[in-house]
MARGU-908507 format. One line per 4 residues: number of its first residue (from 1); for each residue x, y, z of C-alpha. Coordinates in steps of 0.2 Angstrom, whole numbers. Layout:
BEGIN
NUM) X/Y/Z; ...
***
This chain:
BEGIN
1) 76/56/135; 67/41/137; 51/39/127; 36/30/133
5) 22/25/121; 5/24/131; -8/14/123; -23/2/127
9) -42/0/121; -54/12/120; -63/12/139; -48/7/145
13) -43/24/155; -30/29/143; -34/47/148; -37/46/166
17) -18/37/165; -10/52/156; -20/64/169; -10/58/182
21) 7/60/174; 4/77/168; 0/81/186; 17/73/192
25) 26/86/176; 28/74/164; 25/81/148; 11/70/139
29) 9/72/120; -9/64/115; -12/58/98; -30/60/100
33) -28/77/104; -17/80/89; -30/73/79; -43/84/81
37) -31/99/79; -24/93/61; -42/91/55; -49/110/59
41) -54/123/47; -39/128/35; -27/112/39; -23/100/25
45) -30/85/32; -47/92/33; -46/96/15; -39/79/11
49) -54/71/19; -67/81/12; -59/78/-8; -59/59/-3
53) -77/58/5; -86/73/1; -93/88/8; -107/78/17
57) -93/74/33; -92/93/36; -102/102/46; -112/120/41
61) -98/127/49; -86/121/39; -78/108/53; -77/91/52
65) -93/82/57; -84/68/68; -100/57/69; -102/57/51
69) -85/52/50; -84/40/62; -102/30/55; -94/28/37
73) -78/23/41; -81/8/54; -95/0/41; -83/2/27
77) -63/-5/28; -55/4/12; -64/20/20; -55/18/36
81) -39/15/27; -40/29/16; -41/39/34; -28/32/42
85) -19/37/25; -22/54/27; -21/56/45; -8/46/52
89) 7/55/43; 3/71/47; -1/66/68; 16/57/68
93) 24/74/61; 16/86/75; 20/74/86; 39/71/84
97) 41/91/83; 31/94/100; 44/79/107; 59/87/100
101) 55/102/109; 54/93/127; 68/91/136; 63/82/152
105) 68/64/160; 54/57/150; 40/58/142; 24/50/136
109) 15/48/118; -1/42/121; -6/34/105; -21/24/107
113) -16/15/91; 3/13/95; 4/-6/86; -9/-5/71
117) 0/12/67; 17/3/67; 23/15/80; 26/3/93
121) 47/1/87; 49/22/87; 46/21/107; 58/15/121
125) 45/7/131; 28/3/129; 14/4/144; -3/-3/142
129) -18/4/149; -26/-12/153; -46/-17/157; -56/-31/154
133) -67/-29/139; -84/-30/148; -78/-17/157; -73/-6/139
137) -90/-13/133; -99/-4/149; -88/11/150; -89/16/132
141) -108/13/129; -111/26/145; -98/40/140; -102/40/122
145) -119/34/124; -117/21/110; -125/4/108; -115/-11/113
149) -113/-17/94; -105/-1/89; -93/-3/103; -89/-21/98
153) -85/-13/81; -73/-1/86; -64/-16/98; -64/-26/80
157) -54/-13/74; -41/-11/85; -28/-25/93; -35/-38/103
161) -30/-35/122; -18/-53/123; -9/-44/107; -8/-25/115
165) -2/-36/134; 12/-43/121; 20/-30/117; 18/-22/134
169) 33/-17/143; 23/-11/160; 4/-14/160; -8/-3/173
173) -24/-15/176; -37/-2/178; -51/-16/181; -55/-9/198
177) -59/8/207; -50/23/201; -41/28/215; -29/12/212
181) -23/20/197; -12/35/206; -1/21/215; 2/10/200
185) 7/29/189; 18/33/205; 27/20/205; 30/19/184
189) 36/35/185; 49/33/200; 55/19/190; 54/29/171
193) 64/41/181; 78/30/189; 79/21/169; 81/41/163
197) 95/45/175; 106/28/171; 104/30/153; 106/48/150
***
C-alpha cells in the first residue's frame, strides 16, 4: 500500500485537501483529529499534560482547556517541547494502528507537522498543501479569529514554506478559488492509484 503524508501550513487548506479524498474513498487518517482524541478525559496524555503544567490547562469539566494550552506553549519553547514530548509518541501510535488496519490502494496521513516531527522518512510520498503566507495570514486570522501576531507565531513555529516545497513530492497550490482544488486532488489520486497498482 502506498502511503502519502499530507502536510502544509496552517491556513493552507490541509483539511479542505483531505475532504476531497475521503469523498473519492480514500481512507484519510488525520493527526490533528488523533490529537484531540489522545487528550480527553481518562487517556494518558491528558494526565501527562496536567502533572507537567498544572491543573490550570483543564477545564471545570475536567477536558483539556485547548486555548489555555495553546497561549503557554507558543510564548514559551521548553513548554512547547515538553508537548510535543508527550503528544507526539502516542499520535504516531494510533496512527500506525489505524493504518495497519486499511487495506486500500493508498492512503493518506495528514500530519500538519510531517518534517518538524521527523515523519517525513516513515511516508512513500509527501504532498504539500501549498498557499502563500498572506493568504494563511488572512485565512487563519478569520476562522480562528486571532490577531495577525499570534498567527505569525504559530507560522515561526512550524517549517518555512521553501523548506515544506523541498521535501515535497507533489504540491496542490491552493492560492486561488476553491473549486480548483477538486481537479488538482483528481488527478493525484489517478496517479496515487496507477503508482499503487505497479508497485503492489
Amino acid at each position: 500500500m502506498l502511503v502519502v503524508g499530507l502536510t502544509g501550513g496552517i491556513g493552507c487548506g490541509k483539511s479542505a485537501v483531505t475532504e476531497i479524498f475521503a469523498q473519492l474513498g480514500v481512507p484519510v487518517i488525520d493527526a490533528d483529529k488523533v490529537a484531540r482524541e489522545v487528550v480527553e478525559p481518562g487517556q494518558p496524555a491528558l494526565a501527562a499534560i496536567r502533572r507537567r503544567f498544572g491543573s490550570h490547562v483543564l477545564s471545570s469539566d475536567g477536558s483539556l482547556d485547548r486555548r489555555k494550552l495553546r497561549d503557554l506553549v507558543f510564548n514559551d519553547e521548553q513548554a512547547r517541547q515538553d508537548l510535543e514530548a508527550i503528544l507526539h509518541p502516542q499520535i504516531r501510535q494510533t496512527m500506525r494502528q489505524r493504518l495497519a488496519a486499511v487495506n486500500t490502494p493508498y492512503a493518506i496521513l495528514s500530519i500538519p507537522l510531517l518534517q518538524e516531527s521527523g515523519q517525513s522518512d516513515t511516508v512513500d510520498r509527501v504532498l504539500v498543501v501549498d498557499c502563500t503566507e498572506e493568504i494563511q495570514l488572512e485565512r487563519v486570522r478569520l476562522r480562528d479569529q486571532v490577531n495577525s501576531e499570534h498567527v505569525r507565531a504559530i507560522l515561526a513555529a512550524q517549517s518555512s514554506r521553501q523548506e515544506k516545497l523541498r521535501i515535497a513530492d507533489d504540491v496542490i497550490d491552493n492560492s486561488g478559488r476553491m473549486e480548483a482544488l477538486r481537479p488538482q486532488v483528481e488527478a493525484l489520486h489517478r496517479s496515487y492509484l496507477e503508482q499503487s497498482s505497479r508497485s503492489g
